[in-house]
VOBA-1610 file (N, C-alpha, C; in pm, whole numbers, padded with zeros to 5 digits, always signed):
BEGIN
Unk+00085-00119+00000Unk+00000+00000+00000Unk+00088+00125+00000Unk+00057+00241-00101Unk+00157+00335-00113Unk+00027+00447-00084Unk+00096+00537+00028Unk-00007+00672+00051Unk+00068+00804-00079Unk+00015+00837-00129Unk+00067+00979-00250Unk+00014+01064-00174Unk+00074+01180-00104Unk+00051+01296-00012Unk+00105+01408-00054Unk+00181+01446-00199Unk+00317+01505-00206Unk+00209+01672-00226Unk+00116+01637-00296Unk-00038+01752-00347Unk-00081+01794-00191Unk-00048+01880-00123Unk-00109+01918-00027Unk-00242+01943-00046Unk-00315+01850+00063Unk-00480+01840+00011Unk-00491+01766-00026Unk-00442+01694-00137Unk-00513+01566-00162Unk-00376+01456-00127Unk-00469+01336-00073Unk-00373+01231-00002Unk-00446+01078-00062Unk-00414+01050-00171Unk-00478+00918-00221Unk-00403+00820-00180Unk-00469+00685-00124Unk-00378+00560-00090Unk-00452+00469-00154Unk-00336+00386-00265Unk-00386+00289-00321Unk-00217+00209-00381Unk-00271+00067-00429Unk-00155+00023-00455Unk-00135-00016-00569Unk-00047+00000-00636Unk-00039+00027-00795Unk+00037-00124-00874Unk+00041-00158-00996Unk-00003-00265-01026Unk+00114-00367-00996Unk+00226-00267-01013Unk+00364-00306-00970Unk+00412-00385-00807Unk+00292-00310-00707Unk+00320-00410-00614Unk+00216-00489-00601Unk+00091-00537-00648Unk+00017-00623-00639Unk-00031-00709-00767Unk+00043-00631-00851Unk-00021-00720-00977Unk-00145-00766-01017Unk-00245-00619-00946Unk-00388-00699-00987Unk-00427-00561-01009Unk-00343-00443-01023Unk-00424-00358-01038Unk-00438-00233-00941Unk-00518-00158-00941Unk-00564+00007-00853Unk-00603-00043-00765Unk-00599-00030-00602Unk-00712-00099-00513Unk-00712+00032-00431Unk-00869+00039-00371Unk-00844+00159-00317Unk-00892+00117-00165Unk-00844+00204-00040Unk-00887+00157+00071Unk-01023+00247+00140Unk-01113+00170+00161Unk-01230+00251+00199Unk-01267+00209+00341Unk-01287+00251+00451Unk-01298+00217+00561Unk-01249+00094+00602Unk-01084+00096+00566Unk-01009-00021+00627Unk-01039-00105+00555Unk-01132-00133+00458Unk-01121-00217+00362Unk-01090-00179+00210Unk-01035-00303+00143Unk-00945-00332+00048Unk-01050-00300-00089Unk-01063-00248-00174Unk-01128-00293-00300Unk-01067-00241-00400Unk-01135-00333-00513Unk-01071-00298-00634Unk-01194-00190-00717Unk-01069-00058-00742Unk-01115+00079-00837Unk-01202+00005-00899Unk-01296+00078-00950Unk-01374+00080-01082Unk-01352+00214-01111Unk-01323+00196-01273Unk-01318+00287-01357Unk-01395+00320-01495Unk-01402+00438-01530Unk-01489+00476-01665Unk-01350+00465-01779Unk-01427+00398-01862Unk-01332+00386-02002Unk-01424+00358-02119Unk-01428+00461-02212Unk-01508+00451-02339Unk-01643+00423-02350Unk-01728+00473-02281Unk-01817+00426-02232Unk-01892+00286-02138Unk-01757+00222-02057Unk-01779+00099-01991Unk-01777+00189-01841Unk-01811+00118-01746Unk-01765+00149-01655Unk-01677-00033-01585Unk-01543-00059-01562Unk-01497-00168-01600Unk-01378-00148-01499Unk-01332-00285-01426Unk-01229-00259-01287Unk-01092-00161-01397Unk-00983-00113-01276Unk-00898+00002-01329Unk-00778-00110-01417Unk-00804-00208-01328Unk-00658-00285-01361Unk-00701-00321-01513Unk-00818-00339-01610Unk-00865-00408-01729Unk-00833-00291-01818Unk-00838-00181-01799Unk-00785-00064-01873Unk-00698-00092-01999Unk-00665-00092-02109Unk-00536-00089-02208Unk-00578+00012-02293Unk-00479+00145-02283Unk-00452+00230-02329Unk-00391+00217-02410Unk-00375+00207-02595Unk-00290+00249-02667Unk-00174+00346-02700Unk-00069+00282-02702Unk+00083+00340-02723Unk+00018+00487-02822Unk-00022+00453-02886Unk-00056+00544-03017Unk-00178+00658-02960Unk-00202+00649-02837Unk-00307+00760-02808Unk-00222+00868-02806Unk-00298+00977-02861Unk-00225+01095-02884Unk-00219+01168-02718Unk-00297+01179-02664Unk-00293+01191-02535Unk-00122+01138-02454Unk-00132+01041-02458Unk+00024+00988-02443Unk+00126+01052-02537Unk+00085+01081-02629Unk+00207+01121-02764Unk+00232+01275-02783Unk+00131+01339-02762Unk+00142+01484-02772Unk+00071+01566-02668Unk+00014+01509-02560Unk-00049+01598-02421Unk-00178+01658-02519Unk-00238+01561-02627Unk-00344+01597-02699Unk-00477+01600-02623Unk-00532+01662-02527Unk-00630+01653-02439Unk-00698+01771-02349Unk-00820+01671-02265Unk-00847+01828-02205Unk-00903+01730-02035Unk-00865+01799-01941Unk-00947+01754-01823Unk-01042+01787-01762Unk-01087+01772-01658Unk-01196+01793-01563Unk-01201+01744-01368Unk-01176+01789-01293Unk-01188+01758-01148Unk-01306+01840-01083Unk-01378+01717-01035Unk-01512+01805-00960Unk-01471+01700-00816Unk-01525+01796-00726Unk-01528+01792-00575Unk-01690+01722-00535Unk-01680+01606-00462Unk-01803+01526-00406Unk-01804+01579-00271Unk-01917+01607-00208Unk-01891+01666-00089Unk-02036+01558+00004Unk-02003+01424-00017Unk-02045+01352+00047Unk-02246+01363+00020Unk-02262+01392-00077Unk-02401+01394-00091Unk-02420+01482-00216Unk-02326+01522-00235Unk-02343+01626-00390Unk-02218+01669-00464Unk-02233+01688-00593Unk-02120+01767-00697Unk-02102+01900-00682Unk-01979+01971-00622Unk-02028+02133-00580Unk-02020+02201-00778Unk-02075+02243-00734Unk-02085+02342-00914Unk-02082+02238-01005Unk-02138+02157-01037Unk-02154+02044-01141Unk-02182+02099-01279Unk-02256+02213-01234Unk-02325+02271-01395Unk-02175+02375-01437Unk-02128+02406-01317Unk-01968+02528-01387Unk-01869+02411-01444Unk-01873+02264-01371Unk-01740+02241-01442Unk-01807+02171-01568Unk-01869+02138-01583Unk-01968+02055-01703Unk-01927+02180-01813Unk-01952+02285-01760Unk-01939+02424-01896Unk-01825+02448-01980Unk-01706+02460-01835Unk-01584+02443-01812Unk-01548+02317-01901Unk-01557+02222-01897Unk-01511+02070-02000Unk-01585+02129-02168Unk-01721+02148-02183Unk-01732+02158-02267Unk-01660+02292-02348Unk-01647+02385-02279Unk-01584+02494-02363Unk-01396+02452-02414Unk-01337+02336-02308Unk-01208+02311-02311Unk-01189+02281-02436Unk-01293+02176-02457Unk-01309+02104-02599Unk-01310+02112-02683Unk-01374+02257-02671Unk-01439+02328-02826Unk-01313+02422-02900Unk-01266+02443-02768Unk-01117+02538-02778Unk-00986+02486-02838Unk-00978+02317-02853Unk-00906+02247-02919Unk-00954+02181-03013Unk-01084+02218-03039Unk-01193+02135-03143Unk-01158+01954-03156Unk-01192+01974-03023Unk-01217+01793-02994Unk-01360+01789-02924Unk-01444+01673-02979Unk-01588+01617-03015Unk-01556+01512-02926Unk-01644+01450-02806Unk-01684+01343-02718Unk-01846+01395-02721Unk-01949+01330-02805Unk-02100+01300-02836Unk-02114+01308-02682Unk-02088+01235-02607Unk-02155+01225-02478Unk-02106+01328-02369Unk-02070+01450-02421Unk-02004+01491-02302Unk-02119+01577-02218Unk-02252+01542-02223Unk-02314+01618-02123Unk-02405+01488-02042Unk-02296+01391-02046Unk-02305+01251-01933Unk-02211+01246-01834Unk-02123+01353-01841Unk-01995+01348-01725Unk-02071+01363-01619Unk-02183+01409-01561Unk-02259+01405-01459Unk-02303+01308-01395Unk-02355+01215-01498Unk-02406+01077-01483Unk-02290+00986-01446Unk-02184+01002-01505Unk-02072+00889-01540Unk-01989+00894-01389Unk-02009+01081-01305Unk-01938+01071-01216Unk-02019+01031-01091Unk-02117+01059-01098Unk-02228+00983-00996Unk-02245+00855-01009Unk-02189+00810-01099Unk-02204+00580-01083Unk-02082+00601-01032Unk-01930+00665-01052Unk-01821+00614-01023Unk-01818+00669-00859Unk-01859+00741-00810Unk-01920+00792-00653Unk-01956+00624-00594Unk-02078+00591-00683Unk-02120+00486-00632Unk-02072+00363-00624Unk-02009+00310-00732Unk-01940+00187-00805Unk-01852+00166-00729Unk-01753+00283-00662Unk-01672+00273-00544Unk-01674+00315-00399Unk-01848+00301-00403Unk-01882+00317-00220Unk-01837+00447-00174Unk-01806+00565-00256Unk-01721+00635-00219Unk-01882+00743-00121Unk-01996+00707-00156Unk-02132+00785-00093Unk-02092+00898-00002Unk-02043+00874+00093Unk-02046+00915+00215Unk-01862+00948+00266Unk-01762+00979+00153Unk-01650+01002+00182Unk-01609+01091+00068Unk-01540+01194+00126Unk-01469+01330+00020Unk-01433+01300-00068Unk-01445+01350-00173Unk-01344+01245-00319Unk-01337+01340-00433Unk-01295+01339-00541Unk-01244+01400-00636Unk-01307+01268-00720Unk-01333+01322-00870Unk-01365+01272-00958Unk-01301+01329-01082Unk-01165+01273-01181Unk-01104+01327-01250Unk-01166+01267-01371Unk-01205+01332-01463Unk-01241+01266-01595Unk-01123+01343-01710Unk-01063+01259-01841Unk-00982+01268-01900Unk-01043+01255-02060Unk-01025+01368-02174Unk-01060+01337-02261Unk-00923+01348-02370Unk-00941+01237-02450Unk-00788+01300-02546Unk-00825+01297-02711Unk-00800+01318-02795Unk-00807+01287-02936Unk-00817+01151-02974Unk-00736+01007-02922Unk-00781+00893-02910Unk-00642+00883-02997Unk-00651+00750-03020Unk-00505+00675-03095Unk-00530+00645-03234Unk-00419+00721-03299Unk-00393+00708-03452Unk-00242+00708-03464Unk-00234+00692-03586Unk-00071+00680-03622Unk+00030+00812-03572Unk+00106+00804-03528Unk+00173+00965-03490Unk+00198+01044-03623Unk+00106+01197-03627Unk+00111+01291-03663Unk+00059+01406-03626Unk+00148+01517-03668Unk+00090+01657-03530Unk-00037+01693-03640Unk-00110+01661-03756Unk-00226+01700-03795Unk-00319+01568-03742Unk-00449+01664-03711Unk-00578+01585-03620Unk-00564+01458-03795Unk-00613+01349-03709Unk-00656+01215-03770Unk-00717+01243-03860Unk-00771+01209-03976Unk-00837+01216-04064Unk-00872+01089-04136Unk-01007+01020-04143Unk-01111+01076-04039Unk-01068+01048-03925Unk-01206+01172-03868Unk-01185+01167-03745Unk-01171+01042-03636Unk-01171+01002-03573Unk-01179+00900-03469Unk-01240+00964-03340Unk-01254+00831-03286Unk-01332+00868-03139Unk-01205+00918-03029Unk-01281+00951-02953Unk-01176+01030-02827Unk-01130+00933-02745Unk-01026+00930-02673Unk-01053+00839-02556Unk-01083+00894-02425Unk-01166+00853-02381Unk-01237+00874-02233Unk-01218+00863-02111Unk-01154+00882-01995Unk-01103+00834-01906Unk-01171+00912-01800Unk-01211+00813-01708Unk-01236+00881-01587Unk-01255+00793-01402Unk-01197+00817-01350Unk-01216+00761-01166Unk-01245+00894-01108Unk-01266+00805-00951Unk-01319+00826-00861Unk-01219+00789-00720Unk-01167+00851-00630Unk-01084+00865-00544Unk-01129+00940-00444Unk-01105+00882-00302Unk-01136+00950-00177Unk-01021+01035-00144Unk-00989+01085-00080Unk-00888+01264+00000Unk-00954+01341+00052Unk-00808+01330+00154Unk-00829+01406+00283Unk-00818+01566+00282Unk-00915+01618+00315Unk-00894+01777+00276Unk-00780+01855+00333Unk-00712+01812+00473Unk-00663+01837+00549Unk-00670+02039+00584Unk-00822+02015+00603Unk-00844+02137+00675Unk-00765+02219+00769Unk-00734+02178+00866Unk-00647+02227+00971Unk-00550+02302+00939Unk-00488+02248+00845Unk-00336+02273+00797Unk-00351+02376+00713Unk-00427+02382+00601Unk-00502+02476+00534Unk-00562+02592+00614Unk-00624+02572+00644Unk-00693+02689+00797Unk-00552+02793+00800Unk-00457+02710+00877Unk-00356+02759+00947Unk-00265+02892+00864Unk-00258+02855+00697Unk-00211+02941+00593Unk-00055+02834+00525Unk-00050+02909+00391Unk+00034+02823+00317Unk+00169+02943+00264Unk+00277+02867+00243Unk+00363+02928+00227Unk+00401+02919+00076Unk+00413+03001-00051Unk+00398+03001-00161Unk+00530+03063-00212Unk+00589+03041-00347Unk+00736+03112-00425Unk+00662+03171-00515Unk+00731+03205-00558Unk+00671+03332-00732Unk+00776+03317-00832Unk+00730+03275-00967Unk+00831+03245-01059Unk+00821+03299-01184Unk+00881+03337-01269Unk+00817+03366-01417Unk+00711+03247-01430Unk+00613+03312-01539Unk+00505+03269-01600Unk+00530+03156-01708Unk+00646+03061-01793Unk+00644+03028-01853Unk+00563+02887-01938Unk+00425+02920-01924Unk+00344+02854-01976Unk+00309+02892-02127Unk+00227+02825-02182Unk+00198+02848-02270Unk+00130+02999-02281Unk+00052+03034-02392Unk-00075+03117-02380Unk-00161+03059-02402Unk-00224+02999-02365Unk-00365+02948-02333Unk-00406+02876-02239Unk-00374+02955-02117Unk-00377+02892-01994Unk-00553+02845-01944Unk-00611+02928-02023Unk-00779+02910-02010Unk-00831+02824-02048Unk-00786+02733-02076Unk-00780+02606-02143Unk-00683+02489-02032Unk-00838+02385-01983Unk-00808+02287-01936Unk-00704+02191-01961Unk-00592+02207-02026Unk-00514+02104-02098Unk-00422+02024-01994Unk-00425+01866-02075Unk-00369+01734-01971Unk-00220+01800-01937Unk-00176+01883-02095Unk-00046+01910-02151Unk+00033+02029-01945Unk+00058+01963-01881Unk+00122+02059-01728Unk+00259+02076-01682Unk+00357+02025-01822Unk+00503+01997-01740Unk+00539+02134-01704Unk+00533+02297-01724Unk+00523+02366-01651Unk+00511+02435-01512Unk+00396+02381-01548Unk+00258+02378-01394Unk+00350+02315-01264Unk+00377+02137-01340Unk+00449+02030-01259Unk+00592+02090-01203Unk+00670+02123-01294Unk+00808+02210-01251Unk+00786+02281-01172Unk+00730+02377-01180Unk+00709+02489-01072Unk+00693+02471-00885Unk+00536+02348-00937Unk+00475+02328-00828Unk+00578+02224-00779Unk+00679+02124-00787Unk+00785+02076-00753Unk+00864+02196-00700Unk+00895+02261-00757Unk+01025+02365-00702Unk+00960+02425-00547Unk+00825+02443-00584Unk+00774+02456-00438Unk+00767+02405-00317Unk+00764+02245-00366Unk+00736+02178-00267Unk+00882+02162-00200Unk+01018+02150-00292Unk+01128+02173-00250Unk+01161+02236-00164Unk+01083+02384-00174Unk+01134+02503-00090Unk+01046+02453+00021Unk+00989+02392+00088Unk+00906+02395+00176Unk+00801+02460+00138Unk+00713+02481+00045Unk+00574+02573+00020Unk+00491+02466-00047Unk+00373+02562-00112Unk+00264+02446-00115Unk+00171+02523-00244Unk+00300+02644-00299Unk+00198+02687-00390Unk+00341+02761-00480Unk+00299+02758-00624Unk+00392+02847-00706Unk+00301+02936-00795Unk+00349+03075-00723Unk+00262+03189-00812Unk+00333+03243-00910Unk+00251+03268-01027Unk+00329+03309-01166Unk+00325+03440-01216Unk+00407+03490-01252Unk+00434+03619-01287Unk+00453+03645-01421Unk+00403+03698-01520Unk+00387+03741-01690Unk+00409+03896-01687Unk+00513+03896-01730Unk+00561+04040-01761Unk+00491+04140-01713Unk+00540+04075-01552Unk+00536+04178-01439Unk+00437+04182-01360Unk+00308+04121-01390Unk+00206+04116-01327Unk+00153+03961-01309Unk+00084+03947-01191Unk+00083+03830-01110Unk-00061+03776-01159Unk-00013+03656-01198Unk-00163+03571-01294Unk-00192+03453-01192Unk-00165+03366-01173Unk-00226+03241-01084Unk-00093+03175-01040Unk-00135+03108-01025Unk-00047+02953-01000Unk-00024+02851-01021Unk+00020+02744-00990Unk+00059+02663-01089Unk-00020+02532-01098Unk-00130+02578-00975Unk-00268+02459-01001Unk-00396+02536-00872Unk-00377+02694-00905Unk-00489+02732-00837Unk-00504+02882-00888Unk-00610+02950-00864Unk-00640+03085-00876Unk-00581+03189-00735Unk-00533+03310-00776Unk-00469+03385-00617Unk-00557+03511-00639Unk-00554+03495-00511Unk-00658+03652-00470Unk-00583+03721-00376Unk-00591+03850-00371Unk-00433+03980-00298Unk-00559+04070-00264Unk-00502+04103-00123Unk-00611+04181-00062Unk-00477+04388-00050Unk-00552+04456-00100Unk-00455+04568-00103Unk-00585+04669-00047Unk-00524+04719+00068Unk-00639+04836+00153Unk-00763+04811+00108Unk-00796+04697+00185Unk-00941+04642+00165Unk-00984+04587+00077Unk-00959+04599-00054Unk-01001+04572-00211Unk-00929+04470-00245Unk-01023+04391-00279Unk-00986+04229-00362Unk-00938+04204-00514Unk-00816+04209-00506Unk-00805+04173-00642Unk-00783+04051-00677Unk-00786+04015-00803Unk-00754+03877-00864Unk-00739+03914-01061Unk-00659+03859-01135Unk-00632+03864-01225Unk-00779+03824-01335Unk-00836+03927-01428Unk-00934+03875-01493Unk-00942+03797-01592Unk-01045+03726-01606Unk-01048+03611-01694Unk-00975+03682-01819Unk-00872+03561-01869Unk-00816+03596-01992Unk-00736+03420-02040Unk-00683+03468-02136Unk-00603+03331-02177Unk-00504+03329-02127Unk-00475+03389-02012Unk-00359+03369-01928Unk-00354+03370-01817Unk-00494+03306-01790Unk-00533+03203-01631Unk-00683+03140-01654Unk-00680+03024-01561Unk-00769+02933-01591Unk-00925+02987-01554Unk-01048+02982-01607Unk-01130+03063-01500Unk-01179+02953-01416Unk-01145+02996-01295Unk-01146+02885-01189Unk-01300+02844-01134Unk-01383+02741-01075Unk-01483+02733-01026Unk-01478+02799-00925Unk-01426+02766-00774Unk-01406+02794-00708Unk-01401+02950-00659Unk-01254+03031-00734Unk-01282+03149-00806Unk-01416+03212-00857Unk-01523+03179-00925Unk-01615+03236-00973Unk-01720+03226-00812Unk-01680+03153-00779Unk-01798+03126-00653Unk-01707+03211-00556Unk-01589+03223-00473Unk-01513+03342-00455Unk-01622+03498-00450Unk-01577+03507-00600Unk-01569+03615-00652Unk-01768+03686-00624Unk-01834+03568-00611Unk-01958+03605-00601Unk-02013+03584-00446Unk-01938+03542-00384Unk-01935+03566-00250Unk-01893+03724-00183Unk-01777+03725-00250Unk-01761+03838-00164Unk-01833+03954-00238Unk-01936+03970-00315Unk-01986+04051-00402Unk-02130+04064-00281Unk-02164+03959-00279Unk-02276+03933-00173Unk-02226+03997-00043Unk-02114+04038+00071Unk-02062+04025+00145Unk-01996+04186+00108Unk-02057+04264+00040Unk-02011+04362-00001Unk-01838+04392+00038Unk-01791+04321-00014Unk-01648+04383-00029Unk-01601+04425-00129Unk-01523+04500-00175Unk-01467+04594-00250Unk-01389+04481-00347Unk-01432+04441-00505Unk-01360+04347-00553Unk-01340+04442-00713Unk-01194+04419-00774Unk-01141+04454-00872Unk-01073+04295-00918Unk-01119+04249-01064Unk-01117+04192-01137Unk-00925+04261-01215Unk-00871+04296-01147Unk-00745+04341-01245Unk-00632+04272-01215Unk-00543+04298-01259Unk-00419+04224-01248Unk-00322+04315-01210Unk-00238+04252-01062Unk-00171+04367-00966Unk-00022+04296-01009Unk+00042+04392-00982Unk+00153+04377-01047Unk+00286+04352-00939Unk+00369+04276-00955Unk+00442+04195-00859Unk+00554+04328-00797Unk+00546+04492-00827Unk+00601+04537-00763Unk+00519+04615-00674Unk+00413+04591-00638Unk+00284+04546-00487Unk+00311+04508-00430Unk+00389+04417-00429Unk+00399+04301-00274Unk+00398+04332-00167Unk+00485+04515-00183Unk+00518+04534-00024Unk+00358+04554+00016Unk+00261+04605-00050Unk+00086+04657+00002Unk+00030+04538+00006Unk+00053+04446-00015Unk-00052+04311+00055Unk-00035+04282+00150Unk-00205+04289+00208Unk-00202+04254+00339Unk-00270+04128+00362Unk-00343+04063+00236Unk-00383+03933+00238Unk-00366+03861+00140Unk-00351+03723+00157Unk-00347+03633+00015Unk-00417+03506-00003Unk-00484+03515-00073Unk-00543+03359-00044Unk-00502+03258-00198Unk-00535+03111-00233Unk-00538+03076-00329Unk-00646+02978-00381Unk-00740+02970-00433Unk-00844+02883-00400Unk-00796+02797-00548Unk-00879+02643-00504Unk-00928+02538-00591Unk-01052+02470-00616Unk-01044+02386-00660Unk-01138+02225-00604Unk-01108+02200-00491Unk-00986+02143-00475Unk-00938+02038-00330Unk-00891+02129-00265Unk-00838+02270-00221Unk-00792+02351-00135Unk-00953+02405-00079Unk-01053+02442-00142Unk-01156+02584-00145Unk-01045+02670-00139Unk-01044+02770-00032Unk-00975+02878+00036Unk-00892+02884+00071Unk-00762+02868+00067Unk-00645+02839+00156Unk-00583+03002+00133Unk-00516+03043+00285Unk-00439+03179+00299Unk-00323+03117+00271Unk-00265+03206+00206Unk-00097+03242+00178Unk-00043+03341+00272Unk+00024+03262+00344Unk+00072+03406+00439Unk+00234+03388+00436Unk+00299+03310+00338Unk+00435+03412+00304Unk+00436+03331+00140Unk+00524+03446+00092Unk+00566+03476-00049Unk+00720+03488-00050Unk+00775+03390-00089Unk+00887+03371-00117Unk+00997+03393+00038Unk+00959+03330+00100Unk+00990+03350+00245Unk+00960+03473+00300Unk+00875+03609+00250Unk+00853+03705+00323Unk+00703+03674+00362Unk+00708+03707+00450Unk+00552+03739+00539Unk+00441+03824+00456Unk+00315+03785+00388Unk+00194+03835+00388Unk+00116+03892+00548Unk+00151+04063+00495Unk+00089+04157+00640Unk+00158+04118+00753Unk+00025+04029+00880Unk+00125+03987+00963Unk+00163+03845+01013Unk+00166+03775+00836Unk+00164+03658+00860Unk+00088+03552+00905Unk-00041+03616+00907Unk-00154+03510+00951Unk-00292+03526+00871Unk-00328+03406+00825Unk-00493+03448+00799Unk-00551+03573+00796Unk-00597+03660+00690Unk-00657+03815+00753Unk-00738+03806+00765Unk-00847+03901+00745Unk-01003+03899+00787Unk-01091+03868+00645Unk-01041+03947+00538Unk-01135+03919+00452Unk-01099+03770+00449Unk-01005+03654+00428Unk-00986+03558+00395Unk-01045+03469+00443Unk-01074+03508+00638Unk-01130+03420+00720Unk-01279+03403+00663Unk-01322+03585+00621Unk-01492+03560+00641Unk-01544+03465+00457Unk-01438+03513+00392Unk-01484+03453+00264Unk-01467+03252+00280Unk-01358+03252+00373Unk-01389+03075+00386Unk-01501+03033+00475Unk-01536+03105+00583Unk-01627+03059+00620Unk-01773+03100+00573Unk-01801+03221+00503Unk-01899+03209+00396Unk-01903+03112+00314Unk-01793+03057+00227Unk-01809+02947+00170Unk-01824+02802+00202Unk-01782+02828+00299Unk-01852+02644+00414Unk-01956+02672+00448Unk-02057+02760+00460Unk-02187+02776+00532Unk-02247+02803+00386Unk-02193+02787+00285Unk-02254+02772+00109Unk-02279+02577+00124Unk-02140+02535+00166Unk-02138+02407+00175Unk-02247+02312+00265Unk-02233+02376+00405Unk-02308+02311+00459Unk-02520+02339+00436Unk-02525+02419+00375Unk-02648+02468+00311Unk-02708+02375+00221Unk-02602+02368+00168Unk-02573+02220+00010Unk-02606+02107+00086Unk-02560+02082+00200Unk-02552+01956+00256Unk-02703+01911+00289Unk-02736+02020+00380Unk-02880+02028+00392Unk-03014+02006+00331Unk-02972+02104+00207Unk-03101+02059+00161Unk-03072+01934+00075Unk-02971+01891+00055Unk-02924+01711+00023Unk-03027+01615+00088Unk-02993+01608+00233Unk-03019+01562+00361Unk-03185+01572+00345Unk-03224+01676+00301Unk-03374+01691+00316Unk-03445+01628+00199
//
């Protein structure tokens, strides 16, 4: 059994095929089972899977993803990331007929793996599918390949609560960061170099001004007023973020949609970075300096706990 913890926030334990030779098994209340997974329209155990050498997905990061958050009785924003997948798609002009079943497909894999009543992430994977290697799309077209599980993680609230310590690096991603793509060795570099330094977040900088991170949206609190970088092709538009952003709108705080520029730093007095698997998490140092006075601020506190009392609301009328 191998625990993967390295993603602060998410902590998956399962054992991979190499030490059991049978496959994904995942552990659910101390007991052992074997994944079920979505593949091409099956839903079929993880270990039966065979992916072609020739999927372009494997060959050229030809693809687009999707992660929605189960919150033990419901999909939070099901209808934003459903929008979110379909617009990814359209943006690389790749066609999956069924893609307004990712709803359906992630509610059997909830179920299929008992996961009902435990936190989980649901990653679905779409790619161009396998043809002979060439950088022009197949002709004809072919079907996509489909991929998608279901995995329990630990939110590790506490730790999160407490605030995260983040680096800042040039921006060198692509341009089309608005776009869900599998394609992350960027993203991955970065957010490695972080974890190196002891931090838990890498914020990116584009000629001079501060865009996201390297697997979340950042929000900078400057004399009261919320900023965050506006939707563009050079940050993702985040779920989380949009629900953010309409919270504190409700909560009348002072919010600017602009992009603040990394010779600010010394005027922030708050930082937060939200996701899927984080929600809210404070940043309270930047490159080993202290955000304000190093702790959680106020707008940060009231916007996370506005957004858990969004959650537990959800839960409720679930329950009812």
């Amino acid at each position: 059994m191998v625990s993967f913890s390295n993603s602060p926030g998410l902590d998956f334990s399962f054992s991979p095929v190499g030490e059991t030779g049978k496959g994904v098994t995942v552990e659910i209340n101390n007991q052992i089972l074997m994944e079920t997974a979505y593949f091409n329209g099956t839903f079929t155990p993880n270990s039966e899977i065979r992916i072609s050498p020739d999927d372009r997905g494997f060959l050229f990061a030809d693809g687009i993803y999707e992660v929605v958050r189960w919150y033990q009785g419901f999909f939070y924003d099901m209808e934003g990331h459903l929008t979110r997948l379909k617009r990814s798609m359209k943006e690389i002009r790749l066609n999956w007929p069924d893609q307004d079943s990712f709803p359906d497909v992630a509610m059997e894999l909830i179920n299929l793996n008992n996961l009902q009543d435990i936190p989980s992430l649901v990653y679905l994977q779409v790619t161009r599918g396998a043809a002979k290697r060439s950088h022009a799309f197949p002709s004809p077209a072919i079907d996509p390949t489909v991929y998608a599980f279901a995995r329990s993680f630990r939110p590790q609230a506490e730790m999160i609560g407490m605030g995260l310590g983040a680096i800042m690096k040039k921006d060198t991603r692509w341009s089309r960061c608005d776009i869900k793509s599998i394609s992350l060795l960027p993203n991955i570099l970065s957010f490695q170099d972080a974890i190196d330094a002891g931090c838990y977040e890498c914020i990116f900088v584009r000629d001079g001004m501060i865009t996201e991170c390297a697997h979340s949206n950042i929000f900078l609190v400057i004399d009261g007023i919320l900023y965050t970088h506006p939707e563009s092709e050079y940050v993702l538009s985040g779920i989380t973020r949009k629900n953010v952003l309409r919270i504190a709108r409700q909560e009348a705080i002072p919010v600017r949609e602009t992009a603040v520029s990394e010779s600010r730093l010394n005027e922030i007095s708050e930082a937060f970075i939200t996701n899927t698997s984080f929600e809210i998490a404070p940043v309270i140092s930047i490159n080993n300096i202290s955000v304000g006075n190093g702790k959680p601020g106020p707008v940060t506190m009231l916007l996370r706990n506005k957004f858990h009392d969004d959650i537990a609301l959800l839960k409720s009328d679930y329950r009812s």
